[in-house]
Backbone bond lengths (Angstrom), bond angles and torsions (degrees), N, CA, C in turn:
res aa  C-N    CA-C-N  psi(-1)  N-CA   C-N-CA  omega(-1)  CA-C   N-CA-C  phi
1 X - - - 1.458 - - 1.527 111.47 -
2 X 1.597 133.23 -40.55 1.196 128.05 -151.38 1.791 89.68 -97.94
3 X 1.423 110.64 -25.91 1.757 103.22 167.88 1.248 110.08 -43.36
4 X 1.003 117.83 -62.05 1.710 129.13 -163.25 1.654 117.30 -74.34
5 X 1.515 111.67 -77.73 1.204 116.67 173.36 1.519 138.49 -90.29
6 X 1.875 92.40 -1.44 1.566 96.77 170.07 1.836 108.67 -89.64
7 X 1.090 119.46 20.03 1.298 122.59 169.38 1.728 108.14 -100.79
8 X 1.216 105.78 -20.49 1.486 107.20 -176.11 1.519 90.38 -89.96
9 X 1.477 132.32 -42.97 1.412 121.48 -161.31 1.706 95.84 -76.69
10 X 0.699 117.72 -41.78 1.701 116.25 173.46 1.162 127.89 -55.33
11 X 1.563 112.90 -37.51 1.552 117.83 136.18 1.216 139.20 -0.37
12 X 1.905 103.43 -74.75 0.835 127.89 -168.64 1.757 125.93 -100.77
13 X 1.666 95.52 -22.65 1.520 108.88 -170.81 1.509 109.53 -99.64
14 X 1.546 130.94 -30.21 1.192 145.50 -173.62 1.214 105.70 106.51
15 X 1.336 110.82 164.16 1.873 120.16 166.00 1.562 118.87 -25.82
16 X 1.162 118.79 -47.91 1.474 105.10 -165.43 1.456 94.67 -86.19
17 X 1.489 134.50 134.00 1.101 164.06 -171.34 1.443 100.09 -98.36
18 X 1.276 139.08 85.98 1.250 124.10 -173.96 1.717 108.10 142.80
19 X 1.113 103.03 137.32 1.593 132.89 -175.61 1.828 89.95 -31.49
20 X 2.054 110.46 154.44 1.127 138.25 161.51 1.230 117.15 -79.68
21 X 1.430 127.50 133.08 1.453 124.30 172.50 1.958 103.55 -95.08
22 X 1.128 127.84 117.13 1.299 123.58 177.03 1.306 86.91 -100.64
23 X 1.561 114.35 163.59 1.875 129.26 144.49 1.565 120.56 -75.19
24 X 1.225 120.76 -36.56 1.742 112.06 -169.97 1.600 74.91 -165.01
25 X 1.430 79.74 173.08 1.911 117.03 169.14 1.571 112.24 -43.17
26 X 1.090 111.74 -30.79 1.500 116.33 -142.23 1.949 97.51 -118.58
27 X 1.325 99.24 -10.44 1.821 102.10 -177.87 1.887 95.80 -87.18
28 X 1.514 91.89 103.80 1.741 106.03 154.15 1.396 126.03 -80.35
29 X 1.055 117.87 82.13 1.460 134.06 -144.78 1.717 91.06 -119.76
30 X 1.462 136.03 124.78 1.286 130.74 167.10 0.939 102.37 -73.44
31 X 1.979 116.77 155.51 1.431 126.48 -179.83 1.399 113.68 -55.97
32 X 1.046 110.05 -21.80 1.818 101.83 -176.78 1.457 101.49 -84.63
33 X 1.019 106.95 -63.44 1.975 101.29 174.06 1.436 114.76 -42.29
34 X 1.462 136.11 -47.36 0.971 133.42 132.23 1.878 145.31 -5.99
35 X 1.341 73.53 -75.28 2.043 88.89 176.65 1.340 113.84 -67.89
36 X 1.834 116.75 -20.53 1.652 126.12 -165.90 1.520 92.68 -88.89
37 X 2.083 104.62 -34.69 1.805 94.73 -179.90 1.347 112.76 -52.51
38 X 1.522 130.56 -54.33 1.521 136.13 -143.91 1.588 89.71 -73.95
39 X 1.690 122.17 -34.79 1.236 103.42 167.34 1.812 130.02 -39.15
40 X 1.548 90.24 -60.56 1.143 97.25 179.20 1.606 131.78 -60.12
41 X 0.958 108.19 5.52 1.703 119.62 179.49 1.727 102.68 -113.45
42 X 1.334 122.06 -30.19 1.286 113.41 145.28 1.809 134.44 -59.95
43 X 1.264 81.32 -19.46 2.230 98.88 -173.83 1.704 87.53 -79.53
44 X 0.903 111.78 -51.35 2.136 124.80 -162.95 1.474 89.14 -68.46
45 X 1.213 124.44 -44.48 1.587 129.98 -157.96 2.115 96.35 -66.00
46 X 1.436 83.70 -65.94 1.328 83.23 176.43 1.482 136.93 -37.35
47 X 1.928 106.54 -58.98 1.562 112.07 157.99 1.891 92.03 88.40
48 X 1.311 107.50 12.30 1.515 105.00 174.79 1.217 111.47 -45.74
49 X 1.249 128.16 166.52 1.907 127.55 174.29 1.997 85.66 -140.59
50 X 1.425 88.86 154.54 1.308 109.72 -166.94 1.945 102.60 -62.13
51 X 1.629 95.59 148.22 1.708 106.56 -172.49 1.730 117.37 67.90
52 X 1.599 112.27 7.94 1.738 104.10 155.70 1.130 109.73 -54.88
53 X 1.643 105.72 176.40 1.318 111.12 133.82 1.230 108.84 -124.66
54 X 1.978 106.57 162.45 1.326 109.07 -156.05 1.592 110.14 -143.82
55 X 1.404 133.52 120.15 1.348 130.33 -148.28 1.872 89.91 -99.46
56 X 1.364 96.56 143.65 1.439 119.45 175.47 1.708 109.84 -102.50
57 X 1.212 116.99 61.97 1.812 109.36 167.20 1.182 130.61 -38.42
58 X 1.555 123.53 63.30 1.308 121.80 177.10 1.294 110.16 111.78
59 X 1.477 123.40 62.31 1.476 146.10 -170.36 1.056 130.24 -29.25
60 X 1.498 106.67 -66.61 1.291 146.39 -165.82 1.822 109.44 56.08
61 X 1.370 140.49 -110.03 0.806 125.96 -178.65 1.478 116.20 -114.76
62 X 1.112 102.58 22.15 1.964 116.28 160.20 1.642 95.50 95.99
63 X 1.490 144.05 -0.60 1.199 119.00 -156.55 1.915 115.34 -60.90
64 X 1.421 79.01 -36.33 1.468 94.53 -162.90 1.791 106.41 -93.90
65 X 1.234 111.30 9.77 1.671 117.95 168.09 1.539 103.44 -92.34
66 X 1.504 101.09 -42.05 1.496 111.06 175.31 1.681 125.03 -67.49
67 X 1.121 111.99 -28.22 1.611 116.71 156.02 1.466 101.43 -48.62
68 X 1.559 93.38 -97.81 1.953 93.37 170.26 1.304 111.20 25.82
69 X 1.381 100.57 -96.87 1.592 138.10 -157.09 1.451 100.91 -36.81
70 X 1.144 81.38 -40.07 1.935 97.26 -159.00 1.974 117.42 -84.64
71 X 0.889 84.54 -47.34 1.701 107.77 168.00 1.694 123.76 -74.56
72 X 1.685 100.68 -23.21 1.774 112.68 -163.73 1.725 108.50 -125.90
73 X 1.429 111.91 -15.18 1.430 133.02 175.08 1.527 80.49 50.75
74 X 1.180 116.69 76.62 1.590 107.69 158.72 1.716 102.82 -148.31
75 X 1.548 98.81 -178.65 1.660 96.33 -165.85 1.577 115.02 -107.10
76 X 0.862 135.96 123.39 1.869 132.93 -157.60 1.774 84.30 -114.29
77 X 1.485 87.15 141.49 1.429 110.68 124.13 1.411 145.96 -147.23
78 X 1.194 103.10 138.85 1.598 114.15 -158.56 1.778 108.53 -72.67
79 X 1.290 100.12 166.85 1.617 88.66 -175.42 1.920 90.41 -161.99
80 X 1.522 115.79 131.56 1.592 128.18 -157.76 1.462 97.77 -150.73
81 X 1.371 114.19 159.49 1.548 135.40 176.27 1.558 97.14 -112.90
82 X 1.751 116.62 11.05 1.558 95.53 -176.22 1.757 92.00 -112.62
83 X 0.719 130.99 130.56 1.384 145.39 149.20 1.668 111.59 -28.44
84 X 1.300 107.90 -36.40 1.629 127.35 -162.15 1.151 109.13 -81.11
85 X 1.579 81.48 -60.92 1.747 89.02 -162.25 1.881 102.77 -77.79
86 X 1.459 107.57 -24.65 1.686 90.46 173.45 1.839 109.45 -70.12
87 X 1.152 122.18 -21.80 1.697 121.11 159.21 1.501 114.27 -59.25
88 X 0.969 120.73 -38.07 1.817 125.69 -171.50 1.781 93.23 -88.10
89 X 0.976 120.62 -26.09 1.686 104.78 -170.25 1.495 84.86 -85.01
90 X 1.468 118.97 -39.99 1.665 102.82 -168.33 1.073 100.07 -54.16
91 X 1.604 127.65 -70.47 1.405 133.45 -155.70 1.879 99.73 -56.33
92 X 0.733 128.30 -37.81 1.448 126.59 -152.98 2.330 89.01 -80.59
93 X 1.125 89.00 -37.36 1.736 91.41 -178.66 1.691 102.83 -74.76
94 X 1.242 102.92 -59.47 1.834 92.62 168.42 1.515 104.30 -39.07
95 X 1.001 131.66 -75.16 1.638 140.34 -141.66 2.011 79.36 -58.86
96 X 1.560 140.11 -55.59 1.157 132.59 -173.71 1.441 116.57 -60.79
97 X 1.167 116.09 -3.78 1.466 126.15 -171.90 1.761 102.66 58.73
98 X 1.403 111.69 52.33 1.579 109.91 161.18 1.184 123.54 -125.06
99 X 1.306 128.88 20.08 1.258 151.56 -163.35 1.437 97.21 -59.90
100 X 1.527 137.92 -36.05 1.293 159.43 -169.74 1.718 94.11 -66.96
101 X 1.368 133.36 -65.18 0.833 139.72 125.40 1.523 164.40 105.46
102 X 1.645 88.77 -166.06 1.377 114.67 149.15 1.102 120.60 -126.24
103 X 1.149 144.16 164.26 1.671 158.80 -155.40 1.228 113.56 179.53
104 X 1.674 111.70 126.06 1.356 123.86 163.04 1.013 124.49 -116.36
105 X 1.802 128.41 141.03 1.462 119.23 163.84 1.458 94.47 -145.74
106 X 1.592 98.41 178.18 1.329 117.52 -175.47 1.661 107.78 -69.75
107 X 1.887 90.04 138.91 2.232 82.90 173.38 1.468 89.42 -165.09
108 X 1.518 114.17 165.84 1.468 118.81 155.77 1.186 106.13 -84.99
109 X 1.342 106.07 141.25 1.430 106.92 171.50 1.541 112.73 -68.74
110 X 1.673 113.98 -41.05 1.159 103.75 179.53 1.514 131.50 -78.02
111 X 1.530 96.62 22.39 1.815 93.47 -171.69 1.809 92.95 -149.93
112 X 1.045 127.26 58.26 1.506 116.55 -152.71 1.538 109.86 -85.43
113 X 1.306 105.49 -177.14 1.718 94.85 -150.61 1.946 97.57 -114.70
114 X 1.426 99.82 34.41 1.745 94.79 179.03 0.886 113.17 -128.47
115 X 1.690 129.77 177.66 0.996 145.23 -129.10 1.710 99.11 -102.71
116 X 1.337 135.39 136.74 1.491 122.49 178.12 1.371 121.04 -39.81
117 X 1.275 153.87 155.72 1.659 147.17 154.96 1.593 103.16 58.65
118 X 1.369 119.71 41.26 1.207 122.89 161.05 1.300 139.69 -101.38
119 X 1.611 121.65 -6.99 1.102 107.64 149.87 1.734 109.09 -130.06
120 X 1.622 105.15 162.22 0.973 105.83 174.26 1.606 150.97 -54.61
121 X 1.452 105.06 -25.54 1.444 128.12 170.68 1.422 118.40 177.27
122 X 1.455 114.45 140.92 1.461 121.87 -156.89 1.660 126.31 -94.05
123 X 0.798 160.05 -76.51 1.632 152.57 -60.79 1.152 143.56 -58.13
124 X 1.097 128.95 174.24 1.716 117.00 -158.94 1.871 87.50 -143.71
125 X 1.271 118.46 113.93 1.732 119.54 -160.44 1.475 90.24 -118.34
126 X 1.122 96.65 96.39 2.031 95.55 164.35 1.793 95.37 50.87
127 X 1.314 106.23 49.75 1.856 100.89 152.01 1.204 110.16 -149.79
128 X 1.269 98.02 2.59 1.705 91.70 167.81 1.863 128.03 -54.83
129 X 1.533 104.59 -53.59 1.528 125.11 164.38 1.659 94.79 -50.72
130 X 1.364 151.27 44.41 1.242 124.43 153.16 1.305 98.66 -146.80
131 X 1.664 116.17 13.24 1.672 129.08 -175.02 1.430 97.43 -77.58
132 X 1.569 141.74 104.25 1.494 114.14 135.03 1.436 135.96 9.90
133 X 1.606 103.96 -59.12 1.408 117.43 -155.32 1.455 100.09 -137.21
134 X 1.200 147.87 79.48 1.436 145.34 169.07 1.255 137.03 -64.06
135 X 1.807 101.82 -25.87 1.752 102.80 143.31 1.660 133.93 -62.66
136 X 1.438 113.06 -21.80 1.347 132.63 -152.84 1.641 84.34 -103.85
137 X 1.368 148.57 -42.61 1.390 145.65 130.74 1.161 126.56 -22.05
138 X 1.190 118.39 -51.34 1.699 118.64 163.00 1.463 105.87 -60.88
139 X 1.294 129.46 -60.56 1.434 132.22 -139.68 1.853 71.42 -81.18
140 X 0.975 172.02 -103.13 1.369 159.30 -86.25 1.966 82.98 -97.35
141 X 0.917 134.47 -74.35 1.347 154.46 161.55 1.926 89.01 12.27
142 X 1.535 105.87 -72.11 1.525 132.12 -170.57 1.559 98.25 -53.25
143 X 1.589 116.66 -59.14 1.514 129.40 -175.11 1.405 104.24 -41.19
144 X 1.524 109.79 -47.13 1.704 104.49 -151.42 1.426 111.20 -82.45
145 X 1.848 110.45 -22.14 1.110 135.66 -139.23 1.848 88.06 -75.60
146 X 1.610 132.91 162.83 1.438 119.47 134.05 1.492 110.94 -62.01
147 X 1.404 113.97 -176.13 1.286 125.92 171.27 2.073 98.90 -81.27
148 X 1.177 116.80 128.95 1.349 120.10 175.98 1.683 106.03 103.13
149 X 1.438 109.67 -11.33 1.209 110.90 -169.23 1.644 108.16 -62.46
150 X 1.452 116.92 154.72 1.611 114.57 -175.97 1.513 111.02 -96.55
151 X 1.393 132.60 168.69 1.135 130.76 -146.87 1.747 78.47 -141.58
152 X 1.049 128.59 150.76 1.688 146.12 154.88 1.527 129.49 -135.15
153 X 1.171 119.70 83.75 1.763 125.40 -170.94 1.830 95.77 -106.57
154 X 1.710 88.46 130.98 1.715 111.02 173.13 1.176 86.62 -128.37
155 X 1.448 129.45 135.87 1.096 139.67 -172.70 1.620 127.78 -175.04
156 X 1.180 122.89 124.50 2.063 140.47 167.00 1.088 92.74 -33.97
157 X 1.123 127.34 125.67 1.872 123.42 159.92 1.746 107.46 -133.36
158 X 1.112 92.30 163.88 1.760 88.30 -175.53 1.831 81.89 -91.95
159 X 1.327 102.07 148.12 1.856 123.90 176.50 1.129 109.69 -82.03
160 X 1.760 104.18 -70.28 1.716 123.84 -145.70 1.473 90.00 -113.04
161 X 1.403 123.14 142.95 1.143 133.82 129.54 1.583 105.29 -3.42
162 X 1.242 118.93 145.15 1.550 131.73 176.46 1.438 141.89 -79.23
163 X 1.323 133.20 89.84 1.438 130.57 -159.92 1.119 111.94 -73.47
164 X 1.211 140.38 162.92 1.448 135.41 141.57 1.237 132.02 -22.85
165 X 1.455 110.53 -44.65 1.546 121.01 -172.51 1.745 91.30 -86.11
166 X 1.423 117.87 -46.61 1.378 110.63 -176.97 1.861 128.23 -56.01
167 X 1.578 109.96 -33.49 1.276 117.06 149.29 1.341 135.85 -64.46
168 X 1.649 114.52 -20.40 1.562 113.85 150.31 1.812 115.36 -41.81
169 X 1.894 82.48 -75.21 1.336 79.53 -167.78 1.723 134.75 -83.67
170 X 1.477 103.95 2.61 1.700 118.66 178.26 2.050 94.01 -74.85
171 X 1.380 107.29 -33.06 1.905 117.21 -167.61 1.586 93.34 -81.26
172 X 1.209 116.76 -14.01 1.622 101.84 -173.11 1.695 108.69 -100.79
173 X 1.680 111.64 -30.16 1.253 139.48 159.00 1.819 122.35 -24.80
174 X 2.020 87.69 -68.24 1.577 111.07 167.86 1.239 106.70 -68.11
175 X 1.386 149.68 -29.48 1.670 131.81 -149.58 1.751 90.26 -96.47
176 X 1.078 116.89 -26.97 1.488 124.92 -129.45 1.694 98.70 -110.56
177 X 1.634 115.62 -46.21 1.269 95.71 -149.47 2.237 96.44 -132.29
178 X 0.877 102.51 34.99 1.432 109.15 -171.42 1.456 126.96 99.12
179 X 1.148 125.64 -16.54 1.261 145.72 -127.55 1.384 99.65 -95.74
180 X 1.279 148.86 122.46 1.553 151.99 -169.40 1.671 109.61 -93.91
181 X 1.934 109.00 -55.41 1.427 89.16 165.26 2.010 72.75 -171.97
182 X 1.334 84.83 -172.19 2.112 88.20 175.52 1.422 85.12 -124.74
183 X 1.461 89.17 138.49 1.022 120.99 175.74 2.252 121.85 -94.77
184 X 1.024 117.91 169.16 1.573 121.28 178.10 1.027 127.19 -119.24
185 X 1.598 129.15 157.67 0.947 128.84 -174.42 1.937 108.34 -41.30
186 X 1.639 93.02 -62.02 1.310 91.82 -158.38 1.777 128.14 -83.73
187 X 1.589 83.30 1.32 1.513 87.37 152.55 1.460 124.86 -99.09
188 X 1.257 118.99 3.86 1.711 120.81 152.07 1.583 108.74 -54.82
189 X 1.679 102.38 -41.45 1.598 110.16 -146.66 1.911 87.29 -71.25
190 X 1.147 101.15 -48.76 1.582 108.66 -173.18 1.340 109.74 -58.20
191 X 1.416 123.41 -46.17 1.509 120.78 -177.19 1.711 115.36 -68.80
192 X 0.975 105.47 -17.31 1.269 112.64 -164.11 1.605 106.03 -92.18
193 X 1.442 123.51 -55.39 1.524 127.96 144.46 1.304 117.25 -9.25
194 X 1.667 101.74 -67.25 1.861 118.13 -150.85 1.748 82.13 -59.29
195 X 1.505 132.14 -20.12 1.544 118.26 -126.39 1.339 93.59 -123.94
196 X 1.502 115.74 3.61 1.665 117.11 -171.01 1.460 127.28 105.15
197 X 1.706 97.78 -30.61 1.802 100.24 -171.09 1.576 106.86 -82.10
198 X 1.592 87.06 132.20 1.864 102.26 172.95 1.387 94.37 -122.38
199 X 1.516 110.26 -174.11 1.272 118.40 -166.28 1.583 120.01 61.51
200 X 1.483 106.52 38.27 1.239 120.15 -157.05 1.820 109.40 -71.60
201 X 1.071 153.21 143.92 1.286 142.34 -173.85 1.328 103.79 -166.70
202 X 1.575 103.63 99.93 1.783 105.62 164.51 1.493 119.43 -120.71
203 X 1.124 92.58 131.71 1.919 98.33 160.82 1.765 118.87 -115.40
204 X 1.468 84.93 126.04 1.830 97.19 158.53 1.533 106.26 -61.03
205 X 1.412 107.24 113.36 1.696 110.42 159.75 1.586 118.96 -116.31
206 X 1.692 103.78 30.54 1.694 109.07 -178.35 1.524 106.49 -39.66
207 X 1.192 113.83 -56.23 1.493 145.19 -164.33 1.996 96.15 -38.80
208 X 1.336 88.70 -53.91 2.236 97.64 -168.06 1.789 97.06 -89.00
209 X 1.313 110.74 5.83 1.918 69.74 -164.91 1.946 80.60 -134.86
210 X 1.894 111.18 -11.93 1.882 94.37 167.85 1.400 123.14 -42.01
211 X 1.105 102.35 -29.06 1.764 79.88 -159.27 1.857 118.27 -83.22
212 X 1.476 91.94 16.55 1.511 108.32 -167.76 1.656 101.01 -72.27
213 X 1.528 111.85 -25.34 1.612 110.05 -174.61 1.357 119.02 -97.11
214 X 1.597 125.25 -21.68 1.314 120.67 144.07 1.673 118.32 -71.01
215 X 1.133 132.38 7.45 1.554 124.77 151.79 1.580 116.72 -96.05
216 X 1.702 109.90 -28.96 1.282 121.16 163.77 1.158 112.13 -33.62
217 X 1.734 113.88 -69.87 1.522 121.37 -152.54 1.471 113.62 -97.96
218 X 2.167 112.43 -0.10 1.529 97.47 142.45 1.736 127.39 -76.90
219 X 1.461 91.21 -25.12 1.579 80.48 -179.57 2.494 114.79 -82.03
220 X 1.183 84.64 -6.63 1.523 88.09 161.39 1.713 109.35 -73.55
221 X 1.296 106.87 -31.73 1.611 110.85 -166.51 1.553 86.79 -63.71
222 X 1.447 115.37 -78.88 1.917 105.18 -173.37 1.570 123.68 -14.26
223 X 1.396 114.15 -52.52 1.514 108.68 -166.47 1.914 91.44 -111.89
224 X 1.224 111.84 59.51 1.322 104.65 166.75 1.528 118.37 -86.41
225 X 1.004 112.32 34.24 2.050 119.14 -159.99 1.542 82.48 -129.47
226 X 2.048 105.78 -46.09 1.532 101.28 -170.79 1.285 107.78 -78.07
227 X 0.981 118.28 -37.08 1.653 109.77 170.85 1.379 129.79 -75.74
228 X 1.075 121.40 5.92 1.329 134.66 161.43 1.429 97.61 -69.63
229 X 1.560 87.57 -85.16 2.252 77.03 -172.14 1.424 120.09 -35.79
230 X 1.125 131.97 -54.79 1.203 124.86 158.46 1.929 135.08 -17.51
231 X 1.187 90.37 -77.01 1.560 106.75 -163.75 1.877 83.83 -99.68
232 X 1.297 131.63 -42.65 1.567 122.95 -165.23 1.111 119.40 113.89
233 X 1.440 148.11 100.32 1.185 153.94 175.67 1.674 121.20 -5.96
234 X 0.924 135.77 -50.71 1.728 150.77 148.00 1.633 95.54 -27.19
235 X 1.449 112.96 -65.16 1.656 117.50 -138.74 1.437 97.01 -87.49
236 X 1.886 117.02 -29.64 0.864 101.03 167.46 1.636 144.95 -90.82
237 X 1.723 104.82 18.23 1.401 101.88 166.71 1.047 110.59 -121.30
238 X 1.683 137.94 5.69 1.117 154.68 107.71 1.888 108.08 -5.97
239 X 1.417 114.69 -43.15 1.332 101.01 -142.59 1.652 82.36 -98.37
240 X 1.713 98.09 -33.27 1.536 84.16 -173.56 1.390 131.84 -97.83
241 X 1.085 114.53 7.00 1.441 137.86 127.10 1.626 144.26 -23.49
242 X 1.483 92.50 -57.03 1.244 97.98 170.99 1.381 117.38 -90.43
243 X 1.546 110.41 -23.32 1.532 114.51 -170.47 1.792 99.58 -53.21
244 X 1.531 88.31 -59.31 1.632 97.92 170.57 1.717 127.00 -21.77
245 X 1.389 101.41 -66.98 1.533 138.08 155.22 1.532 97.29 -15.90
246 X 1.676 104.64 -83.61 1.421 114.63 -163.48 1.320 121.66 -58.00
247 X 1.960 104.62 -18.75 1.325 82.79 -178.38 1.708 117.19 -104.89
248 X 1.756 102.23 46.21 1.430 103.46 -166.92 1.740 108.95 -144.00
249 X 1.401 94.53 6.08 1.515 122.16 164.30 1.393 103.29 -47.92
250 X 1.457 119.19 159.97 1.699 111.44 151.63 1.743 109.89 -93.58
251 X 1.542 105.27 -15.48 1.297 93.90 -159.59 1.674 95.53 -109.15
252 X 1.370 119.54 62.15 1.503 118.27 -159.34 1.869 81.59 -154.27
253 X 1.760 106.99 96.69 1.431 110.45 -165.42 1.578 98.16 -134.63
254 X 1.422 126.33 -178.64 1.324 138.14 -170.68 1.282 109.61 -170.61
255 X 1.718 103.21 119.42 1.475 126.82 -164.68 1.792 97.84 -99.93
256 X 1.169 80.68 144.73 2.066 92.25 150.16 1.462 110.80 -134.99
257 X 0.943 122.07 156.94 1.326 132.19 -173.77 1.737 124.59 -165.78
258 X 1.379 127.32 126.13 1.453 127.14 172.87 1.329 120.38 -117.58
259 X 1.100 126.16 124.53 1.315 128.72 177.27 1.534 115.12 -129.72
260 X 1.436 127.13 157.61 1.618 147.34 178.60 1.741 100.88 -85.54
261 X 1.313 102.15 128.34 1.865 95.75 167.35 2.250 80.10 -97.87
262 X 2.006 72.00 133.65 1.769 82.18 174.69 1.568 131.69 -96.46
């Protein structure tokens, strides 16, 4: 999905791939000032100290590894199922002169290719919702982690109990756009237990970061000609449609959460 049409949404949305953090109703905050905040509450979440290293669960094109780097003087590596986007985070980190670094390559998240207690602390930024298996992500998550290491999850979660209209559009969500299933609060709380992490701490921030999908799916409206060729005329008012849709669900929510592997 992010080969194809996450080049058009990047297009249109900027580098960071991933939901706006607002403060209240009333903060006119542009998406980039925005999208760089929710970084930063993942950077705080983390609590990295300068010269870790720090695993990126699901990269995308490094923007927000490259904050990190920059803000945390520590060393990331990113880890993607896109072929692409681990080429575009390289090139885009060369072009910052952080190549020293950060580093991306291809991996499953749920089966990853390192050494036990190897890096210092992780996060997983809006890729959790596209895991198959999100316990089986944690439990590798725990493997790689040291003991004390910190945990950082931004993540789609289902809120409310499920409507009719909400299984329309959560079933069109999964078929359509990567999406494995949404997950809940309290099956974070459980997966995360089964997996070692204490010091568990989540907040619902549906409230600061909704309104990111009714700005989403005006700025999909601009290049709806470009996303046609892409995705196909059907899929693309289909897509922006529902984005709309999704972000007016009750049961269409977004967790943060930090936890210690113990």
């Amino acid at each position: 999905m992010y080969d194809g049409f996450g080049r058009v949404y990047g297009s249109v949305w900027g580098p960071n791939i991933h939901y706006g953090y607002w403060e209240n109703d009333a903060d006119d905050s542009s998406v980039e000032v925005a999208t760089d905040r929710l970084t930063d509450l993942m950077i705080s979440g983390l609590d990295a100290q300068a010269g870790q290293r720090v695993l990126d669960i699901g990269c995308g094109i490094g923007h927000p590894a490259r904050r990190l780097v920059r803000t945390s003087d520590v060393d990331v590596v990113g880890i993607t199922i896109s072929h692409i986007q681990a080429a575009e985070a390289t090139e885009h980190t060369a072009e910052a002169g952080l190549s020293d670094r950060a580093t991306f390559q291809y991996a499953d998240a749920m089966d990853m290719p390192f050494p036990d207690g190897s890096f210092d602390a992780a996060w997983a930024f809006e890729s959790m919702w596209h895991m198959p298996d999100r316990g089986q992500v944690l439990s590798e998550a725990a493997r790689v982690l040291r003991p004390g290491g910190r945990l950082a999850v931004a993540d789609v979660i289902q809120r409310e109990p499920i409507t009719p209209e909400g299984r329309v559009v959560l079933d069109h969500v999964c078929e359509n756009y990567g999406v494995s299933s949404l997950g809940t609060v309290d099956e974070y709380r459980t997966a995360l237990a089964a997996n070692g992490f204490v010091d568990v701490e989540i907040r619902d921030i549906t409230d600061n970061v909704i309104r990111t999908l009714g700005l989403m799916a005006d700025a999909f409206e601009t290049v709806r000609d470009k996303l046609a060729d892409v995705v196909g005329k059907e899929q693309a008012d289909s897509l922006i449609d529902f984005v709309r849709r999704f972000g007016s669900i009750p049961e269409s929510g977004y967790v943060y959460l930090t936890a210690v592997r113990a």
